[in-house]
N, C-alpha and C positions, 0 to 999 in steps of 0.2 A: 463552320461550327453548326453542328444537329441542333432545331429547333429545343431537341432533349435536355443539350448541355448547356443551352443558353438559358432556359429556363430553369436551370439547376443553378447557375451561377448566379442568376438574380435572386434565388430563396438563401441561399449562402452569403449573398452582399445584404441581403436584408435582416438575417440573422444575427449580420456584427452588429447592424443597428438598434436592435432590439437591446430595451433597460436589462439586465438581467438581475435575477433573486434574490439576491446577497448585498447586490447595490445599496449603498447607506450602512453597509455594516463594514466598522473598521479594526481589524483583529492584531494586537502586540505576539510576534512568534519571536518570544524570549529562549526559544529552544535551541537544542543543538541538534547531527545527525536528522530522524526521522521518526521516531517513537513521540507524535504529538506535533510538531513542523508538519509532516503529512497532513492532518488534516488541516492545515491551513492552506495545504495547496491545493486542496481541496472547493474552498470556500473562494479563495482567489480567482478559481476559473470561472466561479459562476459570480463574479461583481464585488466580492469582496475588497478594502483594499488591506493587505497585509504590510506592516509594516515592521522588519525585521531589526531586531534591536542586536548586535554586535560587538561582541570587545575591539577600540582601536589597535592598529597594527596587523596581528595575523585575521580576523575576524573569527568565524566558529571554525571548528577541529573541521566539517566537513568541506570545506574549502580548499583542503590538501589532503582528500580522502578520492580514493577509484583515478582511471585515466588522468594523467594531465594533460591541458591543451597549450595554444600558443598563448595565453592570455595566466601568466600566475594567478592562483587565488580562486580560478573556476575549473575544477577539474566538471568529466563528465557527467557523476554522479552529483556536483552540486549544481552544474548546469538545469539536470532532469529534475532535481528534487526541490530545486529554492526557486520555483517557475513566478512566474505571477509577483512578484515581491518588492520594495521597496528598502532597497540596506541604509539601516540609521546606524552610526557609528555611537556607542555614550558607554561607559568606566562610569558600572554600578558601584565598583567597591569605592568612589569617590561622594563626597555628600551632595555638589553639583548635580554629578551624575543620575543620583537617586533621586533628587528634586523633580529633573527634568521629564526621568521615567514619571515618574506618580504625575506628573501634570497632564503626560504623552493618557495614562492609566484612565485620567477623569474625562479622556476626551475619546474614550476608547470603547467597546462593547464586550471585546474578548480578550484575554488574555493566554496563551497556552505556555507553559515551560515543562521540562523533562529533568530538571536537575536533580542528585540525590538529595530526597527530603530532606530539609532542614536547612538547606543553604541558601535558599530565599530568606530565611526567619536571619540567620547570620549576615544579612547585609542590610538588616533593618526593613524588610517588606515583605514581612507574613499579614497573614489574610488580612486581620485586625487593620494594620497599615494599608490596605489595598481598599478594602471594602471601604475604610473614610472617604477616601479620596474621591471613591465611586459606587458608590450602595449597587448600582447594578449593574457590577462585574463579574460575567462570567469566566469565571475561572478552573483552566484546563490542568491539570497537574499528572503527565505520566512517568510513570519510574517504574524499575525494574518487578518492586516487590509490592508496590502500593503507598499510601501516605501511613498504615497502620500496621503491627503485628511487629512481633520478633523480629522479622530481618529486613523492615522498612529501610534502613541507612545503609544495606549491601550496594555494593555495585550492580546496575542493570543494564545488561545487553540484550540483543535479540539472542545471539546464542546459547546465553547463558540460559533464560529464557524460554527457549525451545527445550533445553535440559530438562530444568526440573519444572514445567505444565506437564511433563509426560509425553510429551509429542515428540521428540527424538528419539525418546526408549523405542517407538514404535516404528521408527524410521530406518530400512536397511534391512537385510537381507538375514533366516535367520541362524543363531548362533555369531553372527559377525557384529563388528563394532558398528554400535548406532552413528547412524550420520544426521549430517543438517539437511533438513528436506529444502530440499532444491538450490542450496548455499545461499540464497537471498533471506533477507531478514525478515520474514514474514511475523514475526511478533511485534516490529516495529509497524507495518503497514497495517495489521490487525486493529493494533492497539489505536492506530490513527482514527480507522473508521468507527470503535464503539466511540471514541473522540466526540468524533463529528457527529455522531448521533445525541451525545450526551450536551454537545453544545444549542445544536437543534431544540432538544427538551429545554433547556436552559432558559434559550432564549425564548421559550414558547412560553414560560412560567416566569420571567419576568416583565413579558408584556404584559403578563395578566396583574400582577404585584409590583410592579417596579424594584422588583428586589434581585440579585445576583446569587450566586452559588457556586461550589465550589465542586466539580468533575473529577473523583479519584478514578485513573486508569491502573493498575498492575499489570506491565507485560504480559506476565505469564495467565494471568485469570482469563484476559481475551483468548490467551490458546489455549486453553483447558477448555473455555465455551466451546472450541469448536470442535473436541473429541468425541463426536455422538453417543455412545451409552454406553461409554467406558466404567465410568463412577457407578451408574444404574446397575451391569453387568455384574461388579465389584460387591457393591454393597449387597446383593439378593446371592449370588453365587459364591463369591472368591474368585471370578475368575478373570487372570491377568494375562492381558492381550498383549502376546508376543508381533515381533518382527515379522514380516510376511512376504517383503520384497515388494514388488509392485503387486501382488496379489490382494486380494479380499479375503475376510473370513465368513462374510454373507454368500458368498456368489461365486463359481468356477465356470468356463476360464474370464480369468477375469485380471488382466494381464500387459504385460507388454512385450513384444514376438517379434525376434531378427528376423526379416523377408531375406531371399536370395542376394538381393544388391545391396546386403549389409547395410538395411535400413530399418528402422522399427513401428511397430504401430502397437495402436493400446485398442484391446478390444477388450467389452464388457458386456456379458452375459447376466443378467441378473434375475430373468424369470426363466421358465420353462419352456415359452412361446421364443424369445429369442434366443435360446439353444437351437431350437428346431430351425430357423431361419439359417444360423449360422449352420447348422449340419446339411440343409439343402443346398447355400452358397460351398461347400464344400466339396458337394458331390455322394457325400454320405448319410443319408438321411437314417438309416436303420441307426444310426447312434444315438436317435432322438428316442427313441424305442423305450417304452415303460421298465424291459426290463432289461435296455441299458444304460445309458445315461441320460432318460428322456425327463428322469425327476430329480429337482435341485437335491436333494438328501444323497442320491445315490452320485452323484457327479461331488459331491462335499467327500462325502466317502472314500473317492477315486479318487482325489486332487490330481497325482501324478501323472497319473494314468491321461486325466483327460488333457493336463495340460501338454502332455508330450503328443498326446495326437494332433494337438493345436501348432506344435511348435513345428512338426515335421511337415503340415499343411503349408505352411505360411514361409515357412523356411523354402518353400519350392517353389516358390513366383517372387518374383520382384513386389515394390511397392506399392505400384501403382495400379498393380493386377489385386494382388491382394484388395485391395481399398476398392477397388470397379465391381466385384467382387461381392463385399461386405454392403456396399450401398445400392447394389441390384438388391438386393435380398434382404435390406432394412434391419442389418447386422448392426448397431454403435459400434461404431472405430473411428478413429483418427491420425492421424501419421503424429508421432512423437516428432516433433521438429526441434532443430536447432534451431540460433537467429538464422542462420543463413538460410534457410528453409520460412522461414516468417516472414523473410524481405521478400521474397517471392511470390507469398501465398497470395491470393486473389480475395480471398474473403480479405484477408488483416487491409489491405488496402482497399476495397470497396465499403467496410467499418469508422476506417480511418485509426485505425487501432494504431497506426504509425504516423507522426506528425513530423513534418519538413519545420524549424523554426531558425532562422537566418541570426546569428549571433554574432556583429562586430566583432573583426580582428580575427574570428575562429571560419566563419564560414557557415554554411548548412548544418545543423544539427540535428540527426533524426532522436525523439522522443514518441514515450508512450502517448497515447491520445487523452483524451477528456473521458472522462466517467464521471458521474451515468450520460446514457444520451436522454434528454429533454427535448419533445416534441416540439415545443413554443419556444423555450427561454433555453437552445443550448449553450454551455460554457466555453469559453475558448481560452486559447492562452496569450496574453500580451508579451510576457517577453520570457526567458529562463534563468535560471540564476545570475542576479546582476551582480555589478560589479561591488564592493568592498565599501557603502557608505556613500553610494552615488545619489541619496535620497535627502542625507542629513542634513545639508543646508534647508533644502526647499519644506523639511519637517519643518523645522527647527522657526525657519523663520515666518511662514505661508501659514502653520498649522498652530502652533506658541508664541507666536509674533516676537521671538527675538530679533532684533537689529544686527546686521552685517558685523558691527564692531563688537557687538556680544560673542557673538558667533565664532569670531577668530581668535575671541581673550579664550573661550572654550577651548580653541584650538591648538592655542601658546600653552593651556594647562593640563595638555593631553587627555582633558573631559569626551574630546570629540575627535 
């Protein structure tokens, strides 16, 4: 072993030892899927303890959603996404059951759920009920449409979701049928992180007050925030940004381009300075030329034009020429990868962007890494989607002080 990597092992052993930030904060993920659950996996990495509340029997719909493995009840999506967590078993719609939650409530700092409005208020635990129990609960509520407005009680998916924020209109190639950008539920992961930020405030404004509040997330508002001056454009203009493909309406070329080895890369031109770069790494620098395409307007003008001189370039070297290429010459590109192409990379593993985490009964389970990285206090992960209620006793009894004979009457009346 390199003095290098011994000294790396001990800043990594001493890492796990460190308190981390979150520590003392104990969060209820009454959710389901990932729209609001996400950021609790969030909080979890960095010391949170989350403690997941579960209908008995099947537990959440995501527990027979993506891959199955050898293990029922954890497919690979609920492996990656219920990381960090502690499964409580308890049958809200039972009156037991609601006790138990609101006691779990008073002993708690956060609460998130994602159900459609109003179905908390229908099992007897809207706000009113929640805030007694615990004046400073922060309370997370994400859903498809919002807590307010006409179509507060619709059904809310990421897909749906991605609809109508206007970000699929935008999404696909044009005159063709809009797609799901990238098939992952990014309205769900979105919605997580203003989540998380909103929990952050939360709790920052009830240290100061001792009081709680209540976080309205809308799917869709988070993906609307992030379509930069679409609204702005609209409102001063009329003007309605169509489809583009991987293209830009700021910037040409600005792209994604099959290499020779029927592989892809994404390059992005966005000043006048990096056109010329990219015309030198080409071999053709007269195309930088004022009055050819050496000024963003006149390369806007030519789209076609220039993106075909791009594609016939790039189309004639392999990938890896291309890319040696673009990074002599301080061109932005990056190879479009697949997973198979990510297991590979040297960066995603020298990041840690891919994590080995050992899962009973399944074996090695590669997941995403921790986000953000934190210089002092980074997060780690304890363990990945557990099993079905493998926490409820040790709640129940450790954290509520019920008796073992309590515990099993719960058990005989299907409460737990």
């Amino acid at each position: 072993m390199t003095e290098a990597s011994s000294e790396r092992e001990r800043s990594e052993s001493s890492a796990e030892k460190r308190p981390l930030p979150m520590a003392g904060v104990r969060i209820i993920d009454l959710g389901t899927f990932l729209a609001g659950p996400h950021a609790a996996s969030i909080f979890g990495e960095f010391g949170a303890e989350v403690l997941k509340i579960e209908h008995p029997g099947a537990g959440e719909p995501m527990r027979q959603f993506g891959s199955p493995t050898q293990q029922p009840g954890q497919t690979l999506a609920f492996l990656t996404e219920a990381r960090n967590r502690k499964s409580v078993t308890l049958d809200l719609r039972q009156a037991e059951g609601r006790a138990l939650f609101l006691r779990l409530v008073e002993k708690s700092d956060v609460l998130i759920e994602n159900f459609r409005p109003g179905t908390l208020e229908d099992w007897g635990l809207s706000w009113e009920v929640l805030t007694e129990a615990n004046p400073g609960l922060v309370f997370l509520r994400v859903s498809g449409y919002g807590q307010t407005g006409p179509y507060r009680k619709r059904s809310g998916f990421a897909h749906v979701a991605h609809a109508y924020s206007g970000l699929s209109y935008l999404a696909g190639f044009p005159g063709e049928t809009p797609v799901v950008p990238g098939t992952a539920p990014l309205g769900d992961y979105i919605s997580s992180l203003y989540g998380a930020i909103g929990i952050l405030l939360a709790l920052r404004h009830r240290d100061k007050t001792g009081r709680g509040q209540i976080i309205d997330v809308g799917i869709f508002e988070s993906l609307f925030r992030t379509l930069d001056e679409l609204a702005a454009a609209y409102g001063l203009f009329g003007t309605v940004r169509e489809r583009e493909g991987a293209g830009s309406f700021v910037a040409v070329p600005h792209g994604h381009f099959r290499c020779r080895d029927d592989k892809w890369v994404a390059i992005a031109c966005t000043t006048d300075r990096m056109f010329e770069r990219l015309a030198q790494a080409m071999g053709r620098p007269e195309l930088a030329d004022e009055d050819m395409y050496g000024i963003q307007k006149n390369r806007l003008a030519a789209r076609p034009a220039v993106n075909a001189i791009i594609e016939t370039w790039v189309g004639s070297l392999d990938r890896v020429d291309i890319m040696q290429r673009c990074l002599d010459a301080q061109v932005p590109a990056g190879n479009v990868n697949s997973i198979e192409d990510i297991f590979q990379d040297e960066h995603f593993k020298a990041r840690k962007t891919l994590t080995s985490v050992d899962v009973p009964g399944i074996g090695e389970v590669v997941v995403p890494g921790v986000l953000p990285h934190l210089s002092k206090t980074p997060g780690r992960i304890s363990g990945l989607g557990p099993p079905l209620g493998n926490a409820t006793v040790e709640v129940l009894r450790d954290l509520l002080g019920l008796l073992d004979e309590d515990i099993e009457t719960l058990r005989d009346n299907k409460v737990i």
